[in-house]
C-alpha positions in Angstrom: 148.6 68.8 57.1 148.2 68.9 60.6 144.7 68.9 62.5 144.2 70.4 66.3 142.7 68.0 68.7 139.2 68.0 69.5 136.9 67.6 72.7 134.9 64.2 73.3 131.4 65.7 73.0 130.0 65.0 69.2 133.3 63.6 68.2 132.2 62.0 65.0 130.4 65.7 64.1 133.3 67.4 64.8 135.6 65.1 62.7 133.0 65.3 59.7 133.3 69.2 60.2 136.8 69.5 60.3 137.3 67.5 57.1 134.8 68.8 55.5 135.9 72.2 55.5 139.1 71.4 54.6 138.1 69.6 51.0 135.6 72.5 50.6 138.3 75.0 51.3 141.3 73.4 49.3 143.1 72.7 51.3 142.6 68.9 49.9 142.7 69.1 46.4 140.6 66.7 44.2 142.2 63.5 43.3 144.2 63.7 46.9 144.4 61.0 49.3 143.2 61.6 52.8 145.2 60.2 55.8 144.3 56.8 56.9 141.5 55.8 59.3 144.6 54.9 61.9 146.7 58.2 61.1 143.6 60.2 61.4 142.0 58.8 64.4 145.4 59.4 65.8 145.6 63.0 64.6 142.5 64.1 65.9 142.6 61.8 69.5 139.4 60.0 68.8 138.3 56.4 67.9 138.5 54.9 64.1 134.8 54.6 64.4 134.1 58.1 64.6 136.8 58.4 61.6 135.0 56.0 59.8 131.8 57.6 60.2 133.0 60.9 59.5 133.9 59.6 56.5 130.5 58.0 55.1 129.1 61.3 56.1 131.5 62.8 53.6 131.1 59.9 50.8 127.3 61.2 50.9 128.4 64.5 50.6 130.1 63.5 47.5 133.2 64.9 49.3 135.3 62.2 48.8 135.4 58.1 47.6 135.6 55.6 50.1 137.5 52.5 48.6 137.3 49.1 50.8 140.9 48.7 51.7 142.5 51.1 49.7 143.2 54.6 50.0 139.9 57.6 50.1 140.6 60.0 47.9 139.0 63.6 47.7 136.6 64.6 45.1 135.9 67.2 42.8 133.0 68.6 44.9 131.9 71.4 41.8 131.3 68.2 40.2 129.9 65.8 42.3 128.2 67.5 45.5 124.3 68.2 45.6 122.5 71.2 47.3 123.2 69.0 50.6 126.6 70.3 50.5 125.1 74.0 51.2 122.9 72.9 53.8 125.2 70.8 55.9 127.4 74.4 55.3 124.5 76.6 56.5 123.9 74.2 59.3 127.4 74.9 60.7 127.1 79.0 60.0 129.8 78.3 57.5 129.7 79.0 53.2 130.3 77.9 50.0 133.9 79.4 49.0 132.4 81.2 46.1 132.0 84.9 45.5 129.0 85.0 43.3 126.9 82.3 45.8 124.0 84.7 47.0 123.6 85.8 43.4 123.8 82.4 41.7 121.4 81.3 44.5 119.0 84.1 43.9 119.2 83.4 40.0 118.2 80.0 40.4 115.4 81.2 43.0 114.4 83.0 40.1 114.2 80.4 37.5 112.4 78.1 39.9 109.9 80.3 40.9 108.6 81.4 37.3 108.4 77.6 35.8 106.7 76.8 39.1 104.3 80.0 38.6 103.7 78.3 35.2 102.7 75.3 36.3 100.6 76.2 38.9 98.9 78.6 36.8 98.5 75.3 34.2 97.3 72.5 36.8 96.8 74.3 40.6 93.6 72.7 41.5 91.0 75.1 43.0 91.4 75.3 46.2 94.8 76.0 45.7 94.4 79.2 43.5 92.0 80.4 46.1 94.3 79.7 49.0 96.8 81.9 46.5 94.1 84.8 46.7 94.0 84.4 50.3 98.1 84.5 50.8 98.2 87.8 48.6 95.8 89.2 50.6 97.6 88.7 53.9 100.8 89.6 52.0 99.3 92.8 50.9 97.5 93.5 54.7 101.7 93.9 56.1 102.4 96.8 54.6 104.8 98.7 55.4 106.6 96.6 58.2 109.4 95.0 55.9 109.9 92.0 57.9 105.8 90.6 58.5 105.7 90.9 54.7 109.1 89.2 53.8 107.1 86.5 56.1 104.1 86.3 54.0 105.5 86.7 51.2 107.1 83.2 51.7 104.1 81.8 52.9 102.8 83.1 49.2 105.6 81.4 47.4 105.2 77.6 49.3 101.4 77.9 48.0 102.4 78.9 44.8 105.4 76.1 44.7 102.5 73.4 46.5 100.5 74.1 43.4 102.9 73.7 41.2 102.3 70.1 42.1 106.2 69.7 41.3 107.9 67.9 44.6 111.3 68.5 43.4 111.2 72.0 43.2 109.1 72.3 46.8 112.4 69.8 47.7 114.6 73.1 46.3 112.0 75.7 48.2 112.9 74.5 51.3 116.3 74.0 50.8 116.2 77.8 49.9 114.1 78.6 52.3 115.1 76.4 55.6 118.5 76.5 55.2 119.4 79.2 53.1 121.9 77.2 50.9 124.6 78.9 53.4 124.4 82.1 51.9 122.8 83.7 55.1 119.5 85.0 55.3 118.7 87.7 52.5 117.5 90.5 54.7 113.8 91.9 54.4 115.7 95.2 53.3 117.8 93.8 50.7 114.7 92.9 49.0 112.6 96.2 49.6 111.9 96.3 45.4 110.3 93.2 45.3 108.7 93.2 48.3 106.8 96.3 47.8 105.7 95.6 44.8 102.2 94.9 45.7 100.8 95.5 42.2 103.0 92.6 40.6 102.2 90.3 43.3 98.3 90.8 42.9 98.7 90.8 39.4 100.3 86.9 39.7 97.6 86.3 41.4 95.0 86.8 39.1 96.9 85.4 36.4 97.6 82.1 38.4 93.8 82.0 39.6 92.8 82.3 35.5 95.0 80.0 34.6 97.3 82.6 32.7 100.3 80.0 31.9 102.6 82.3 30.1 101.4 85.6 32.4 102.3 84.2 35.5 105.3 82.2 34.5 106.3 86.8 33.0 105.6 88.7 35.9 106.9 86.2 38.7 110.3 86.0 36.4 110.1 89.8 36.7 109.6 90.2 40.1 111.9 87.5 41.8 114.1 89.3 38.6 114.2 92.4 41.4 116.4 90.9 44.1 118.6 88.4 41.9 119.4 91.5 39.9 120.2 93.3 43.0 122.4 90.7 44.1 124.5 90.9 40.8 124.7 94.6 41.0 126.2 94.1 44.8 128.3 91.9 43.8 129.9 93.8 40.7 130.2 96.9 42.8 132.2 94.5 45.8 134.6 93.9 43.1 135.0 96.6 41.4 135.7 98.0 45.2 138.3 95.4 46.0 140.0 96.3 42.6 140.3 100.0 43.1 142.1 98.7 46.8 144.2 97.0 45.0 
């Protein structure tokens, strides 16, 4: 496997990129050896330090195992990679080699956001039910414009995941949110169902501000339900597409 050589300006990034995408990709199967430090510095025209640091970038990844003096070997990343995988991916406009990633994503969205309805209908203090009211009520006050209400309807969900009082998944909002878990940005019109359902989103509301446990955790299953479902449906309808091609 041969690499092209690269430009002096963020060496050790572009070494980390390059290898990276090509475990991700397969094009390193699990259980391989990568090149030495010396063969790949020498491949790629740079220093062994940025090599080396390319590679503890990796080992964080869980891309790969770093053995002192002996060979690193590429790992399995299905198996040992966390959601920093999809972020360092997003961060480089680059994806997950997986077909069904927007819908799994949006199916774990899902799941996250009606246990963390649940619990913030079960121990959100106060103020934070009322600052719930008050993010529904800017939701509700963009209508129609698609995109101010995809907005605050995120704002809604980071009060709603704050009050939760559950720091792992407002860890997994942001990942979602900030960075997308390189599936792209879900557009505003992709999720026109949920979004414009103002009745369900009031409705989670009240049932969050009374401290309805099983309510909330119901109707903001149903409603994140709308785009996830979506998703799947695109998704089904790509392949079955691709198989009449074929």
């Amino acid at each position: 496997m041969t690499f092209e050589p690269i430009s002096r300006q963020s060496v050790s990034d572009q070494v980390f990129g390059r290898l990276r995408d090509a475990i991700v990709s397969g094009r390193y199967a699990a259980d391989e050896a990568l090149p030495s430090e010396r063969e790949l510095s020498a491949t790629f025209e740079v220093n062994r330090h940025a090599v080396r640091e390319a590679l503890r970038r990796l080992q964080q990844l869980g891309l790969v195992q770093v053995s002192q003096g002996g060979a690193t070997r590429v790992l399995d990343w299905r198996a040992t990679a966390g959601l920093d995988l999809t972020m360092a991916l997003a961060g480089a406009e680059d994806v997950l080699p997986v077909a069904t990633l927007e819908r799994d994503v949006l199916e774990m969205r899902a799941c996250i956001g009606a246990d963390a309805a649940r619990l913030c209908a079960e121990r959100a203090a106060p103020g934070a039910r009322a600052a719930i009211t008050e993010a529904v009520d800017r939701y509700a006050a963009a209508i129609p414009d698609l995109a101010r209400m995809g907005e605050a309807d995120l704002a809604l969900w980071r009060r709603i995941i704050e009050g939760s009082g559950n720091i792992a998944y407002l860890l997994a909002f942001n990942s979602l949110t900030a960075g997308a878990l390189a599936v792209g940005h879900v557009p505003a019109p992709r999720r026109t169902a949920e979004l414009l359902d103002v009745a369900a989103h009031r409705r989670l509301s009240d049932q969050i501000a009374r401290g309805d446990v099983a309510g909330a955790q119901r109707t903001a299953r149903e409603l994140l339900a709308l785009t996830a479902i979506g998703a799947a449906a695109a998704h089904d309808e790509a392949g079955e597409t691709t198989s009449e091609r074929g």
